[in-house]
C-alpha positions as CSV (number, residue, x, y, z in Angstrom):
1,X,1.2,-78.1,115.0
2,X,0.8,-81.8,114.6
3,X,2.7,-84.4,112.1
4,X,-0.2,-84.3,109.8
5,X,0.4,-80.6,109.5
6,X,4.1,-80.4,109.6
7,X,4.0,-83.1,107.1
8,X,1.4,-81.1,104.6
9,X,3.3,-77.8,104.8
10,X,6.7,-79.3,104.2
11,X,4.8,-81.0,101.2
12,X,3.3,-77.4,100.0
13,X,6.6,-75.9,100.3
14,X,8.5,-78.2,98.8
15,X,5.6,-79.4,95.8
16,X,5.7,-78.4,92.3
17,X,3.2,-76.2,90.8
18,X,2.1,-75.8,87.1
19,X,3.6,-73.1,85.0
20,X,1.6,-70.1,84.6
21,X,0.6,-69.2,81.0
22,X,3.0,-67.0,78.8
23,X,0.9,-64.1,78.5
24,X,1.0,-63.7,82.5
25,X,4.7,-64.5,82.6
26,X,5.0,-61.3,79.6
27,X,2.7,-59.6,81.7
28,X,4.4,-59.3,85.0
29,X,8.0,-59.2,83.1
30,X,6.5,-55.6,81.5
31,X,5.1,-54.5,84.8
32,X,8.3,-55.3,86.3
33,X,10.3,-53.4,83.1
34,X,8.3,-50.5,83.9
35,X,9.1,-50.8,88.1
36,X,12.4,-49.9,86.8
37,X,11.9,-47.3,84.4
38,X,9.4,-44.8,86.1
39,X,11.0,-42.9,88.5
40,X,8.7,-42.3,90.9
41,X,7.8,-46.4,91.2
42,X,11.1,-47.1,91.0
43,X,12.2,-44.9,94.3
44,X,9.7,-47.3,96.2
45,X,10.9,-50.8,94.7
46,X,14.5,-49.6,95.0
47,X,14.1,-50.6,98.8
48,X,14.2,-54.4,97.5
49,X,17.6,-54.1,95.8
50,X,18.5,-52.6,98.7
51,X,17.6,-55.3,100.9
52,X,19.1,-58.1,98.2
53,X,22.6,-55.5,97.7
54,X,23.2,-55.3,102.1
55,X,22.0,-58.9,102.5
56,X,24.9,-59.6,99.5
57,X,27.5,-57.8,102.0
58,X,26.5,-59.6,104.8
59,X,26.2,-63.3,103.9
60,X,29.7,-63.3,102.1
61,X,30.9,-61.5,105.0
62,X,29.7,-64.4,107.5
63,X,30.8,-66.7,104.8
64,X,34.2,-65.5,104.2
65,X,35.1,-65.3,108.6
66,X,34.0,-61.7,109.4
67,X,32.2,-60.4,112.3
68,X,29.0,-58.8,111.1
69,X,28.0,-56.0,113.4
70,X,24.6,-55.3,111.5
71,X,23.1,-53.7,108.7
72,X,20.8,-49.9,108.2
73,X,18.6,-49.4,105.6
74,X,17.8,-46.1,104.9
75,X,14.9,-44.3,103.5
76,X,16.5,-42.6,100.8
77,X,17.2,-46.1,99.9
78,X,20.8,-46.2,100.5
79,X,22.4,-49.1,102.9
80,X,24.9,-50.3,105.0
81,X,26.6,-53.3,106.2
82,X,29.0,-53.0,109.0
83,X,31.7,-56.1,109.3
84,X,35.1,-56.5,111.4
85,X,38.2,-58.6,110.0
86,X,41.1,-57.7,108.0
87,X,40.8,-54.2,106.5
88,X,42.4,-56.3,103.2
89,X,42.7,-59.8,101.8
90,X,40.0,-61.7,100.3
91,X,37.5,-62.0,102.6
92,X,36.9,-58.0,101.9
93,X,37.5,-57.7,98.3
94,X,34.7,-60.6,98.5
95,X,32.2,-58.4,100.6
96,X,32.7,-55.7,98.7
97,X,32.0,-57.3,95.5
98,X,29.0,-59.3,96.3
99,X,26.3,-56.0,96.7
100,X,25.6,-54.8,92.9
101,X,25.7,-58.4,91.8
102,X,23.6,-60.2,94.5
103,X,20.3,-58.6,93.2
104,X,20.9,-60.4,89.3
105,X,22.3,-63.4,90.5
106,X,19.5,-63.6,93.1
107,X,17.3,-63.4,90.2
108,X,18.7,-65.5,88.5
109,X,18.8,-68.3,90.9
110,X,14.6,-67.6,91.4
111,X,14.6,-68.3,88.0
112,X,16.0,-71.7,87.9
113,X,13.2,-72.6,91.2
114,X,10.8,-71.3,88.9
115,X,11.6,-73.3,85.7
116,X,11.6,-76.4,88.0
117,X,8.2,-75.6,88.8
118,X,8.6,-74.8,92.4
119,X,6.9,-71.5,92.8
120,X,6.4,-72.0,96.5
121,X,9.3,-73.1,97.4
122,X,10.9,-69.6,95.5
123,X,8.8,-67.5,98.3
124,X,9.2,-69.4,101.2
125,X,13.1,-69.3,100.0
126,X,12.5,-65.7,100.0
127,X,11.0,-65.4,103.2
128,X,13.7,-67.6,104.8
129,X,16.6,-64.3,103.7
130,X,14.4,-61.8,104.8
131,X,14.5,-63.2,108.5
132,X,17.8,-63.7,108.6
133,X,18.0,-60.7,107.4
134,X,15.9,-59.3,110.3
135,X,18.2,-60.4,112.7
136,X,21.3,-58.6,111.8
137,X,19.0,-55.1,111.0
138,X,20.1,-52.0,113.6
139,X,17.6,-49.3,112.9
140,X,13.8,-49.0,112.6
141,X,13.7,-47.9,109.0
142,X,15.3,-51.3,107.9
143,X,13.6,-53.6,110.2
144,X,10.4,-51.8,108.9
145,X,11.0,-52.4,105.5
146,X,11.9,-56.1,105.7
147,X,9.1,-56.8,108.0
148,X,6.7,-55.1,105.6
149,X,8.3,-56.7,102.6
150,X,8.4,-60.5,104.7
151,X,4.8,-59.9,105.2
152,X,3.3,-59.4,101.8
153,X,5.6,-62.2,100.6
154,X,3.9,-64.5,103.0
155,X,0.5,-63.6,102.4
156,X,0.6,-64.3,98.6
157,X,2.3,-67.5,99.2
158,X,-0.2,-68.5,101.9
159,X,-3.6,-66.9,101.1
160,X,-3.1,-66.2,97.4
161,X,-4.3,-68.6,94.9
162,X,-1.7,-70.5,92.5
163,X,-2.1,-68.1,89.5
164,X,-1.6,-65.0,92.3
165,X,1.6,-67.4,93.6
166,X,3.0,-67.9,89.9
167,X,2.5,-64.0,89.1
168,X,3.9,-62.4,92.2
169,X,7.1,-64.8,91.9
170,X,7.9,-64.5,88.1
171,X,7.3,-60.5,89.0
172,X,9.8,-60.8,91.9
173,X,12.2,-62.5,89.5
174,X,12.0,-60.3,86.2
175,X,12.1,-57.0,88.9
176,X,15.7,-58.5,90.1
177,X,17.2,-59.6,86.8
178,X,15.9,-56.3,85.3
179,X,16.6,-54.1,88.3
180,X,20.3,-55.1,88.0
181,X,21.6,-52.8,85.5
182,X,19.6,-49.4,86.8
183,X,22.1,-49.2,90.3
184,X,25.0,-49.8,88.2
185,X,24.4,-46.8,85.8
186,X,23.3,-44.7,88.7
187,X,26.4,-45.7,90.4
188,X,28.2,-44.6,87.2
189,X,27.0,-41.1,87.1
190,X,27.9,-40.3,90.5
191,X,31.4,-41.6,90.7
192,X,31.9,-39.6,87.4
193,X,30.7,-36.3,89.6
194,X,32.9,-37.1,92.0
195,X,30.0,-38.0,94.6
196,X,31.0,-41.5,95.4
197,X,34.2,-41.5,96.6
198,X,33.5,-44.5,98.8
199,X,31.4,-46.7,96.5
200,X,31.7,-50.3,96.6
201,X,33.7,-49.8,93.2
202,X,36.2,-47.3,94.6
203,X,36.6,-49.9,97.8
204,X,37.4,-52.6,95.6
205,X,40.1,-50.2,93.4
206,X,41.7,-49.6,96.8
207,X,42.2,-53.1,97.7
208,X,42.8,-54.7,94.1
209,X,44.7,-51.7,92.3
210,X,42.2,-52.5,89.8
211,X,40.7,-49.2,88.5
212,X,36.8,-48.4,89.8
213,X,35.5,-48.3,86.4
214,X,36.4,-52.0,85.5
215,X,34.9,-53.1,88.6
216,X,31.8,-50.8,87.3
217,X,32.1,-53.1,84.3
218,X,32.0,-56.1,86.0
219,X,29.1,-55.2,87.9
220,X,26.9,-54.1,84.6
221,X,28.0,-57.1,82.7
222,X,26.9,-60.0,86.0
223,X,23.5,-57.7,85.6
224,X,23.5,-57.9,81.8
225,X,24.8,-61.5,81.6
226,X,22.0,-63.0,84.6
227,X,19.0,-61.0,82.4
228,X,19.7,-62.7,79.5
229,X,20.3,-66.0,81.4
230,X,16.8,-65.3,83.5
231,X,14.9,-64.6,80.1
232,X,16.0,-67.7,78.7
233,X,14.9,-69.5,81.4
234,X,11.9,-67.7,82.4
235,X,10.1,-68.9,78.9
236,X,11.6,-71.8,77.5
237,X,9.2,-74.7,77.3
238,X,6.0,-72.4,76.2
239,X,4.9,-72.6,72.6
240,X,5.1,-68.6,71.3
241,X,2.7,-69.8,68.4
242,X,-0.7,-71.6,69.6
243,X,-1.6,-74.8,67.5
244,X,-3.9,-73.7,64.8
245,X,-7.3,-75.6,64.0
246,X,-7.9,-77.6,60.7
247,X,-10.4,-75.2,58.3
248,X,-13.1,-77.1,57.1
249,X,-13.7,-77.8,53.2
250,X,-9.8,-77.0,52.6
251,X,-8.5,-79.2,50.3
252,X,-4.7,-81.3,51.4
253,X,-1.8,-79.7,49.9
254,X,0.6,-81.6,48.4
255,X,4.2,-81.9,50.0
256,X,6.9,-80.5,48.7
257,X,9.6,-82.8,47.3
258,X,13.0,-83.1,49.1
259,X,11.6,-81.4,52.3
């Protein structure tokens, strides 16, 4: 690849794009509402949180001085992320914290590219975590599904026109913010049938003497708090009301005093 080249893909990348209209930004935040809500479509796009929850684990792990030995996805979207270090301190109560609130926050941060116009630079961004990602996966399932999800990221952002661009990453961003709250309830209802005794929340009541339920609460109200963050941020230079034309043969009406 030449300069010329190298020079025009950094300037792709790293470019601003126009924002898409509101209807399409409401569009892809229902489609992404209803991702969550139908069962069935939600057992499929699960896999993403999953990817965004163990990729949580392992970058604060790296980041807080632990050895990370790797990370599984599996099909019935569950994960893990195996690290080495202290079995207490910090650096663990950090790593166990950051999975149910990397997928909001991560959200949350594709929401501020997106309100600075940089659409491309929120899927190369994206692509960039998946390989690293990649790296660190230990079984076929995982690598599978990162590969699969690093490739149709790449071919919207390279082959897909702007609007296509604009559509698939304000859907990326609404399914994250909106996908937060849905593992936390889930996580909920099997911790109060006693089938989670090794949850992220019942790790952190271990290490903390903090009770698992307020760690539960923590994790719902990051989830809640990035949503209505992201929505704020998602649409807040459109115009909800278009400008209405002047009506031929109406007659001026007077102003109103003292307004």
């Amino acid at each position: 690849m030449d300069d010329i080249s190298i020079t025009d893909l950094w300037d792709r990348v790293t470019g601003t794009q126009p924002d898409p209209p509101l209807w399409l930004v409401i569009l892809v935040g229902l489609v992404a509402l209803g991702a969550v809500l139908h069962g069935p479509t939600w057992r499929i796009a699960r896999n993403t949180v999953t990817i965004a929850h163990e990729g949580g684990h392992a970058l604060v792990a790296l980041v807080t001085g632990r050895k990370l030995d790797g990370i599984k996805l599996h099909s019935d979207t569950s994960g893990v992320t195996v690290s080495r270090g202290k079995p207490h301190g910090l650096g663990m109560i950090l790593t166990a914290l950051a999975g149910y609130v990397t997928p909001p926050l991560l959200g949350l941060f594709f929401t501020l590219l997106l309100g600075a116009g940089r659409i491309t630079l929120m899927l190369w961004f994206s692509l960039g975590l998946l390989g690293a990602m990649l790296i660190m996966i230990r079984n076929a399932y995982g690598a599978l599904t990162v590969v699969a999800t690093g490739a149709i990221v790449f071919g919207v952002s390279w082959f897909g026109s702007p609007e296509v661009q604009a559509g698939f990453a304000y859907l990326a961003a609404w399914f994250l913010l909106l996908a937060g709250t849905r593992p936390v309830i889930e996580l909920q209802r099997m911790r109060s049938r006693h089938m989670a005794p090794s949850s992220d929340a019942d790790q952190l009541a271990q290490l903390t003497h903090v009770p698992g339920l307020a760690w539960v609460g923590l994790f719902g109200a990051t989830a809640l708090l990035s949503l209505a963050t992201g929505t704020v941020l998602l649409i807040p230079s459109f115009d909800v009301l278009p400008d209405f034309p002047d009506l031929p043969g109406l007659p001026d009406l007077p102003g109103i005093p003292g307004i």
